[in-house]
ROTIVO-481470 format. One record per atom (N, C-alpha, C, O): residue in three letters; residue number from 1; atom name; z, y, x. Coordinates in Angstrom, 3 decimals. Each point is the difference from the previous one (the first is absolute). Layout:
// ROTIVO-481470
NODE rest  nr atom        w        v        u
NODE  ALA NUM   CA        Z        Y        X
...
//
This chain:
// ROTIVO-481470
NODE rest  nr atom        w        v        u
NODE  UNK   1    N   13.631   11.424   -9.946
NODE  UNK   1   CA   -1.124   -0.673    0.626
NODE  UNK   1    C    0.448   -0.505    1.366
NODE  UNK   1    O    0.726    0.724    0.682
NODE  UNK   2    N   -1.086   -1.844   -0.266
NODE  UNK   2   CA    0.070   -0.706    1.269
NODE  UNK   2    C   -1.739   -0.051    0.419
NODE  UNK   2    O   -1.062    0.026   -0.622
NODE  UNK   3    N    1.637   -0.138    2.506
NODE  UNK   3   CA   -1.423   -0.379    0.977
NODE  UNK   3    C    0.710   -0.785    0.908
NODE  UNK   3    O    0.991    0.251    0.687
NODE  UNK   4    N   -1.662   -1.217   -0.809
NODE  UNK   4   CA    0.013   -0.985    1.192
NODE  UNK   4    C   -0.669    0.128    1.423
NODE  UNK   4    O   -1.229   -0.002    0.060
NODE  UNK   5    N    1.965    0.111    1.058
NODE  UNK   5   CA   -0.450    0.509    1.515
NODE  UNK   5    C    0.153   -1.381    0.659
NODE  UNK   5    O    0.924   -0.751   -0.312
NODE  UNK   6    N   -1.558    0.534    0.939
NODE  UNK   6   CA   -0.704   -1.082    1.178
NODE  UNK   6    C    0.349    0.473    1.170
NODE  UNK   6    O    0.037    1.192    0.307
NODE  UNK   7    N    0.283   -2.310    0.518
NODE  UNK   7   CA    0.369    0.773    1.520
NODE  UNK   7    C   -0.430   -1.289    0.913
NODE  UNK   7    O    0.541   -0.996   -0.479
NODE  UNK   8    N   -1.260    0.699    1.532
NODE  UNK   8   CA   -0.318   -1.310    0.241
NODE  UNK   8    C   -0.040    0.186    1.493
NODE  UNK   8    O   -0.696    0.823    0.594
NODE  UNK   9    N    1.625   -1.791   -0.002
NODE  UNK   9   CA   -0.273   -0.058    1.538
NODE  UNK   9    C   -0.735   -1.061    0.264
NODE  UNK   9    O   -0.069   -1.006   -0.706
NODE  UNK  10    N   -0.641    1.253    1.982
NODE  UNK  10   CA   -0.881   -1.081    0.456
NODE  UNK  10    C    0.581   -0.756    0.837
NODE  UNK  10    O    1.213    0.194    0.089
NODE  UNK  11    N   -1.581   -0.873    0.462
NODE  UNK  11   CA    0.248   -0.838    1.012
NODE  UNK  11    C    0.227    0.488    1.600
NODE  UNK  11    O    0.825   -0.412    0.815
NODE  UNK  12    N   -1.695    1.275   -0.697
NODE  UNK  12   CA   -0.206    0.805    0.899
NODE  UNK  12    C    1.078    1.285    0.141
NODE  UNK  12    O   -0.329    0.716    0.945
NODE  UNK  13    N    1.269   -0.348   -1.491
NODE  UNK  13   CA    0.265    0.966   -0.339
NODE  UNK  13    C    0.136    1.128   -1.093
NODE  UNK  13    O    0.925    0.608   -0.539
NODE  UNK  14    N   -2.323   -0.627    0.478
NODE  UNK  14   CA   -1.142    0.899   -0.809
NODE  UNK  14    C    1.008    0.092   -1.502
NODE  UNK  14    O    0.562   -0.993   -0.463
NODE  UNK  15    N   -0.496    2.133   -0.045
NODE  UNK  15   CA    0.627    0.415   -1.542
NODE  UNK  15    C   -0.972    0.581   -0.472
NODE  UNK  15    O   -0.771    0.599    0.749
NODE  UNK  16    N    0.598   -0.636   -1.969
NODE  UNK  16   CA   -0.783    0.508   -1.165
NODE  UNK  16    C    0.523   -0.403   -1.163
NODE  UNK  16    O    0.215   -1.019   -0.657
NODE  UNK  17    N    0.002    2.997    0.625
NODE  UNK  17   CA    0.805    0.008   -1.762
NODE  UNK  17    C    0.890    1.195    0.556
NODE  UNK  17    O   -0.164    0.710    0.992
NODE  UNK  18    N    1.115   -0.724   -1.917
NODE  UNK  18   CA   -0.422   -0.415   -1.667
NODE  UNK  18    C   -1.037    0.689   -0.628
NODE  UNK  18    O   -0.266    1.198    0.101
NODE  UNK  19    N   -0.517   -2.391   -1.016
NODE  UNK  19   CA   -1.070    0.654   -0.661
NODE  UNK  19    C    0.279   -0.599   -1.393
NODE  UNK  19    O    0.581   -1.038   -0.316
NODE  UNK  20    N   -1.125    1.929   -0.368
NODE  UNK  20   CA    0.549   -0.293   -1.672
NODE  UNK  20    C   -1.167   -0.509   -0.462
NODE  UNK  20    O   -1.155    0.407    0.123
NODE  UNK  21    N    1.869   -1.881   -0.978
NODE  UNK  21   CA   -0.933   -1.093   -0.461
NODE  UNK  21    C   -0.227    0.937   -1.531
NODE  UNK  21    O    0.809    0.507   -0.778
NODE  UNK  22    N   -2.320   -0.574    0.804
NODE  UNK  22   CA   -0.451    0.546   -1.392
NODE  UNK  22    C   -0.766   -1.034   -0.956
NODE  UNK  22    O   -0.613   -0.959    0.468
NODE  UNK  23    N    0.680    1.182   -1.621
NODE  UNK  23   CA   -0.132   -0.707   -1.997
NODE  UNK  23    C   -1.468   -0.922    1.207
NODE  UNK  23    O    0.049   -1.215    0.192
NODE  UNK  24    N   -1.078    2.030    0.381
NODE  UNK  24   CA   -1.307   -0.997    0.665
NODE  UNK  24    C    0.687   -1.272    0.837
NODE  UNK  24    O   -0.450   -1.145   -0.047
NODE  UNK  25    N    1.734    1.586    0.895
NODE  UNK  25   CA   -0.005   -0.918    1.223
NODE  UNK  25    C    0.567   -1.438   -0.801
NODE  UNK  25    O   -0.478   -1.030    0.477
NODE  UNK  26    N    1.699    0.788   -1.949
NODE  UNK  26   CA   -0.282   -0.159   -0.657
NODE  UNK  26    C   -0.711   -1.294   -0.523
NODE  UNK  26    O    0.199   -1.208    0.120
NODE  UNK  27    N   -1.133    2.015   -0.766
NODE  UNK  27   CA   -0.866   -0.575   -0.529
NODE  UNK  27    C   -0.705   -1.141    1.118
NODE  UNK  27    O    0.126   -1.216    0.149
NODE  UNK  28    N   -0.714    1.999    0.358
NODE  UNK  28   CA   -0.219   -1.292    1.163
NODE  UNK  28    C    1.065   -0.940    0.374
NODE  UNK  28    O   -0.203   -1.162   -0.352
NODE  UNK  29    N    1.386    1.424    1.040
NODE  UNK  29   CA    1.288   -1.068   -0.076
NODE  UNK  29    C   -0.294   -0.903   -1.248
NODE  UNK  29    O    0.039   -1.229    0.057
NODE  UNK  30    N   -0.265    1.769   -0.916
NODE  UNK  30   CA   -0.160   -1.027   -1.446
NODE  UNK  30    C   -1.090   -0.998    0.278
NODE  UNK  30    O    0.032   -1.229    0.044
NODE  UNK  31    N   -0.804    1.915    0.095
NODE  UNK  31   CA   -1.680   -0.530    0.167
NODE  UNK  31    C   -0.220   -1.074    1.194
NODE  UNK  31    O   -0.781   -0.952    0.004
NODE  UNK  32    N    1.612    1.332    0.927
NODE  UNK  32   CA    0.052   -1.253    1.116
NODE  UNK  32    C    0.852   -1.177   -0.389
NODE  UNK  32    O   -0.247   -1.203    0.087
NODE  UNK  33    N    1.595    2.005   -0.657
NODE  UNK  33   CA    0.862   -1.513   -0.845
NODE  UNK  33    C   -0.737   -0.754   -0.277
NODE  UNK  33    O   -0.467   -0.901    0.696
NODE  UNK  34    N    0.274    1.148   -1.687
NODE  UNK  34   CA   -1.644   -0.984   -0.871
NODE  UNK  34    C    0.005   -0.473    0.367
NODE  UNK  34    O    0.656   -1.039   -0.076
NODE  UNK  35    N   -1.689    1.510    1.115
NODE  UNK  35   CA   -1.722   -0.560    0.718
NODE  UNK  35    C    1.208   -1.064    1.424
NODE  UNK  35    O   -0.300   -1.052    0.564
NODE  UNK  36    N    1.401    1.755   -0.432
NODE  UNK  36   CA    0.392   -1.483    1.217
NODE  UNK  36    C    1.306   -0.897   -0.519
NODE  UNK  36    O    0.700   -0.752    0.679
NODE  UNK  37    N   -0.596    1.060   -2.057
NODE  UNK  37   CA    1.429   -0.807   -0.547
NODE  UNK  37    C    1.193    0.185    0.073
NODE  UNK  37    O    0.807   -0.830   -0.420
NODE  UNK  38    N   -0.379    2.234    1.104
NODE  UNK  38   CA    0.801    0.389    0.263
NODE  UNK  38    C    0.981    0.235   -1.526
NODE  UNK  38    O   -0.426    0.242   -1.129
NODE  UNK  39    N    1.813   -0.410    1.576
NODE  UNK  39   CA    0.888    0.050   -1.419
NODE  UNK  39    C    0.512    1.644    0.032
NODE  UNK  39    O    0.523    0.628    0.920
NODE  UNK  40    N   -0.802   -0.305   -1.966
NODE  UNK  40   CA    0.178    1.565    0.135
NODE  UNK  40    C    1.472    0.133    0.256
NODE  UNK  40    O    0.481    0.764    0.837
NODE  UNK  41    N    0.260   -1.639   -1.692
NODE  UNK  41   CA    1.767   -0.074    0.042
NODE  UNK  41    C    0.455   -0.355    1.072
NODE  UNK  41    O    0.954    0.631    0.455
NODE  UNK  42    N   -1.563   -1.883    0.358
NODE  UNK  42   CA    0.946   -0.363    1.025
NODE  UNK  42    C   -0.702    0.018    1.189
NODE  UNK  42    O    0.502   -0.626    0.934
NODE  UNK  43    N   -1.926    1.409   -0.690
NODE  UNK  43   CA   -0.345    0.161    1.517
NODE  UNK  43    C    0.113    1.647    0.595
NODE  UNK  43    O   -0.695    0.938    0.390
NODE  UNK  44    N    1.866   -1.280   -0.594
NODE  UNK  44   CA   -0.033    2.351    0.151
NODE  UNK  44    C   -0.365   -0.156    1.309
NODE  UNK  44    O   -1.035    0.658    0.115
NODE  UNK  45    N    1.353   -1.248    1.123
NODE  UNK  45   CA   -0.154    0.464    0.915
NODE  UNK  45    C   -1.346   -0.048    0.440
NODE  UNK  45    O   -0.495    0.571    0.972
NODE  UNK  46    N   -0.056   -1.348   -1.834
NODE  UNK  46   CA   -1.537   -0.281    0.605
NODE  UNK  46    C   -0.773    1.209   -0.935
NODE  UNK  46    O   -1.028    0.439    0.516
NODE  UNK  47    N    1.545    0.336   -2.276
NODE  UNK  47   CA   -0.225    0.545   -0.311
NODE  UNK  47    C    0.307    1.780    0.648
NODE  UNK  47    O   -0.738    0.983   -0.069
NODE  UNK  48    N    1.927   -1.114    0.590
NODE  UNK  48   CA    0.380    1.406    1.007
NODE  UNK  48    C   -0.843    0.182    0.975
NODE  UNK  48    O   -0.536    1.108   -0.005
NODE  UNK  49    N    0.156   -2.021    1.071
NODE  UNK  49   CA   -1.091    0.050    1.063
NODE  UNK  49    C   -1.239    0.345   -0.837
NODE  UNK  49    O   -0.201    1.207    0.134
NODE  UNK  50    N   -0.570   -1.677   -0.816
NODE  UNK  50   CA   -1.330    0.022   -0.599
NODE  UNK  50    C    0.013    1.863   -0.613
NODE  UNK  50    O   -0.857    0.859    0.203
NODE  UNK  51    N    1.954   -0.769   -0.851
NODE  UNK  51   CA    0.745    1.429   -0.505
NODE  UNK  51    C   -0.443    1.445    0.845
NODE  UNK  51    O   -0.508    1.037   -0.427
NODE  UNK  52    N    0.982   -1.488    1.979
NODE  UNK  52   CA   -0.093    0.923    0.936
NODE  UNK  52    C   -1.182   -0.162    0.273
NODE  UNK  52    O   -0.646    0.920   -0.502
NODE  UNK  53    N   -0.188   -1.846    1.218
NODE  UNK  53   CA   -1.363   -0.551    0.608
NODE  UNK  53    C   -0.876    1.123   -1.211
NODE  UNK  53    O   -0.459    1.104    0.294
NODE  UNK  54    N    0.416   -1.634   -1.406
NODE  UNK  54   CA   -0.772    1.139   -0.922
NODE  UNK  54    C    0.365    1.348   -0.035
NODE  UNK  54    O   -1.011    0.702   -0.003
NODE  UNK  55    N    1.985   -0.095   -0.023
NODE  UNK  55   CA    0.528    1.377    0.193
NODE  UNK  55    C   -0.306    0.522    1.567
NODE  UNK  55    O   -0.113    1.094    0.552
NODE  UNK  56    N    0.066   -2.062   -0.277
NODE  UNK  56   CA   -0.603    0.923    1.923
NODE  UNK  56    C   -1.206   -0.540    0.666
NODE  UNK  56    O   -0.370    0.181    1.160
NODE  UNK  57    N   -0.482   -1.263   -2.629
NODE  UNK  57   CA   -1.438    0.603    0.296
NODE  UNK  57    C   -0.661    0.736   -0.671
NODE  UNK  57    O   -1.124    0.378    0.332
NODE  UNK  58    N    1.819    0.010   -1.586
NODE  UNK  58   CA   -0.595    0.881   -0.686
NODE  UNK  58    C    0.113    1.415    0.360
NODE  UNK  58    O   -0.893    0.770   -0.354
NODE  UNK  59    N    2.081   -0.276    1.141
NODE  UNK  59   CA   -0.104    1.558    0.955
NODE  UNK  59    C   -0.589   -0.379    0.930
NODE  UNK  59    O   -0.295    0.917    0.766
NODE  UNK  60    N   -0.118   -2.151   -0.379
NODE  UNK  60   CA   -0.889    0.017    1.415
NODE  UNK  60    C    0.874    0.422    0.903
NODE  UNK  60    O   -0.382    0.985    0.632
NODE  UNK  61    N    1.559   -1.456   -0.328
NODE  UNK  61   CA    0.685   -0.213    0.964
NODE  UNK  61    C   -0.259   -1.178    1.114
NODE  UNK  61    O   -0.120    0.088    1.222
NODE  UNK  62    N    0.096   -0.746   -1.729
NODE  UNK  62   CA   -0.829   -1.568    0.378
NODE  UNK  62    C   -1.167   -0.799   -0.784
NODE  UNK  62    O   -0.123    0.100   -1.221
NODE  UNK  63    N   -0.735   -0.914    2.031
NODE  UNK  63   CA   -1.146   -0.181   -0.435
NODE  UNK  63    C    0.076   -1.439   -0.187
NODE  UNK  63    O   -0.684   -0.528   -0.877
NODE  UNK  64    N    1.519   -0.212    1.685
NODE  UNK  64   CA   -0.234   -1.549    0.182
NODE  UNK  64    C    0.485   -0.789   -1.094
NODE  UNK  64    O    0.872    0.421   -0.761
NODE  UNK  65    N   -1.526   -1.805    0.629
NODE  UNK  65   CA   -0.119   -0.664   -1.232
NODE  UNK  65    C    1.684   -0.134   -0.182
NODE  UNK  65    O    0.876    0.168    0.849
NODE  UNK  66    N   -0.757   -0.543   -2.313
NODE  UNK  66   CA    1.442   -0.929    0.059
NODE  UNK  66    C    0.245   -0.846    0.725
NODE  UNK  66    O    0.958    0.119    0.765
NODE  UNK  67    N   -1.769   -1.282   -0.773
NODE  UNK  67   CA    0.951   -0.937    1.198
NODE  UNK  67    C    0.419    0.384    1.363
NODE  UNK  67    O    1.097   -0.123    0.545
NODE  UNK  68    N   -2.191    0.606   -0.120
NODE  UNK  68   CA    0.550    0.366    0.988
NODE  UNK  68    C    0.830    1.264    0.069
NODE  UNK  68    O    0.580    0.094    1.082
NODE  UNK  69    N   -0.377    0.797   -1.829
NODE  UNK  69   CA    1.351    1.049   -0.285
NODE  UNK  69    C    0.915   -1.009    0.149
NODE  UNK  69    O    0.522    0.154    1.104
NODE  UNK  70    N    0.054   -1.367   -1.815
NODE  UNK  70   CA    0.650   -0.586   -0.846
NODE  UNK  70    C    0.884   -0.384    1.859
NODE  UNK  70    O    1.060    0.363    0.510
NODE  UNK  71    N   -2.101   -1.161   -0.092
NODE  UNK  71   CA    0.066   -0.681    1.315
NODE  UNK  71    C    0.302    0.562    1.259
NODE  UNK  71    O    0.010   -0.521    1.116
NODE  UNK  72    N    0.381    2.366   -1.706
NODE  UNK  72   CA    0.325    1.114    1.285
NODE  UNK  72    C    1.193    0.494   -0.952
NODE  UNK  72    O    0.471    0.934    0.648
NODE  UNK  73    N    0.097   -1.019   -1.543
NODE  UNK  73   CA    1.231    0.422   -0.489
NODE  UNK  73    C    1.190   -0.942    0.322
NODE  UNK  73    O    0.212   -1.190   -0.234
NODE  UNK  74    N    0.492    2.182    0.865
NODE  UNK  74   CA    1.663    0.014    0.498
NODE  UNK  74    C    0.315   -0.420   -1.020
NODE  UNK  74    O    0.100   -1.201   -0.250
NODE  UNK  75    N    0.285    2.841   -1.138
NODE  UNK  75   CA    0.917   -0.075   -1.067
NODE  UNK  75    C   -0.488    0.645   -0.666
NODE  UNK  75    O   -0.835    0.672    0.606
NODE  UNK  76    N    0.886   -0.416   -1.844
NODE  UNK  76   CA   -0.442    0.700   -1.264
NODE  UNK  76    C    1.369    0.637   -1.052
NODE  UNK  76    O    0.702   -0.733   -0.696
NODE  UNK  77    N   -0.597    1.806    0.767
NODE  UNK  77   CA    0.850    0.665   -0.916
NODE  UNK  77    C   -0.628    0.653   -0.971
NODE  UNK  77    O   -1.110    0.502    0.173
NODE  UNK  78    N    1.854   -0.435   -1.448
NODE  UNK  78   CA   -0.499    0.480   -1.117
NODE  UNK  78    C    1.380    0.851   -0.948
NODE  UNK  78    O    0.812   -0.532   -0.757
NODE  UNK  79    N   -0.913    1.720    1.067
NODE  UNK  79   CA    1.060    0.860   -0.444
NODE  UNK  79    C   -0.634    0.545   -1.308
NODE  UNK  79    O   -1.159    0.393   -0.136
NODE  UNK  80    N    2.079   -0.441   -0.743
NODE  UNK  80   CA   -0.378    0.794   -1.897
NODE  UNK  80    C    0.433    1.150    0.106
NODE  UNK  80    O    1.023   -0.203    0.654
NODE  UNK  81    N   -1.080    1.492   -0.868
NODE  UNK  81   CA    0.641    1.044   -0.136
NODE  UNK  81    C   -0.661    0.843   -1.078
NODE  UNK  81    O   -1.156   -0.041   -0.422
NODE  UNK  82    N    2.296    0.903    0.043
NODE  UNK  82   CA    0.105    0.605   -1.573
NODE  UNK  82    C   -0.854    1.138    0.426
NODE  UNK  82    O    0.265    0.547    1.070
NODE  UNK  83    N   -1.157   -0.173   -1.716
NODE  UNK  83   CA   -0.286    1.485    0.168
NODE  UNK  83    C    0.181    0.564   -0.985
NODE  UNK  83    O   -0.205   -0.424   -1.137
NODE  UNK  84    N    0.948    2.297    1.717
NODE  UNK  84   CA    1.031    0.355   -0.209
NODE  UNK  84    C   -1.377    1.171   -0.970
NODE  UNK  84    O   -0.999    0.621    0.364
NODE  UNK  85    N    1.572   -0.793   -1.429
NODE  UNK  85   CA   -1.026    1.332   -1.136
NODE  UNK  85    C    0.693    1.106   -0.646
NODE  UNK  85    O    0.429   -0.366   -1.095
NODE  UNK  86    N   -0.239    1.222    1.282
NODE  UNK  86   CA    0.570    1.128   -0.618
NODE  UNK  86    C   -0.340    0.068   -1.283
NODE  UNK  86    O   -1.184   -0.167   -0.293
NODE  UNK  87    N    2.276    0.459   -0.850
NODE  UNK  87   CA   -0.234   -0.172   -1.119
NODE  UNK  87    C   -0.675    1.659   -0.625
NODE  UNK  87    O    0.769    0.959   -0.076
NODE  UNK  88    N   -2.212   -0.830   -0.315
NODE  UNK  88   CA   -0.369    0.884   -0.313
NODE  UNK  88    C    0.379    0.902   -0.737
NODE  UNK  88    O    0.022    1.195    0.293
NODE  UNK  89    N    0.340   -1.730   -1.405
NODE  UNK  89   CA    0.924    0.434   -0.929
NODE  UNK  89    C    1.378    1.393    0.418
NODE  UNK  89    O    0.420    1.033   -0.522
NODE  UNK  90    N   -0.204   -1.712    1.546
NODE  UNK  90   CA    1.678    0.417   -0.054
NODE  UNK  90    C   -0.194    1.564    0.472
NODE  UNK  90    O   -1.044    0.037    0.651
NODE  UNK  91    N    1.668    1.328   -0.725
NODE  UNK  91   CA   -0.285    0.905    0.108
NODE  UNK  91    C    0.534    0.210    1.727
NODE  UNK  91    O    0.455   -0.987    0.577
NODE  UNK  92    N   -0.535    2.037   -0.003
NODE  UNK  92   CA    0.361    0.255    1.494
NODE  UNK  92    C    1.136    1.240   -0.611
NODE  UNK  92    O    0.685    0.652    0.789
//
C-alpha cells in the first residue's frame, strides 16, 4: 500500500504538511477537473495544488478558498510513500 503526503509552502514562509491526501480529497480533485476542464493527464500541477488545498481543508488546517490558497503558494510537494505492513502470517 502507498499514501501520498502534501507539504506546501506559502508565500510567506508558512509550511503545512505533510498531510496525507485521502480516496475524499480525491474525489473532489476529480470533481473540480470536470466542473473547470482541467486534463487529469496533463495538469498535475494545477491537479497537485487543488490535491493539498483539499487535504488541509479538510483537517482544518486552513480555511481559505482555493484561489486564494492557490495565489499564497510558494511550492507544492507531493511525496508517495510505501507503508510498511507486517506480514501477519509469518510466525515471530
Amino acid at each position: 500500500m502507498r499514501k501520498a503526503m502534501s507539504t506546501v509552502e506559502m508565500e510567506d514562509g508558512t509550511i503545512y504538511g505533510p498531510v496525507r491526501i485521502l480516496y475524499i480529497d480525491k474525489l473532489k480533485c476529480e470533481r473540480a477537473a470536470r466542473n473547470n476542464g482541467w486534463n487529469m493527464q496533463t495538469d498535475e500541477i494545477t491537479l497537485s495544488g487543488f490535491l493539498a488545498w483539499a487535504a488541509l481543508t479538510r483537517t482544518g488546517v486552513i480555511t481559505m478558498p482555493y484561489e486564494e490558497f492557490i495565489e499564497s503558494v510558494a511550492d507544492v510537494m507531493t511525496e508517495v510513500q510505501d507503508i510498511d505492513h507486517e506480514d501477519p502470517t509469518k510466525a515471530a
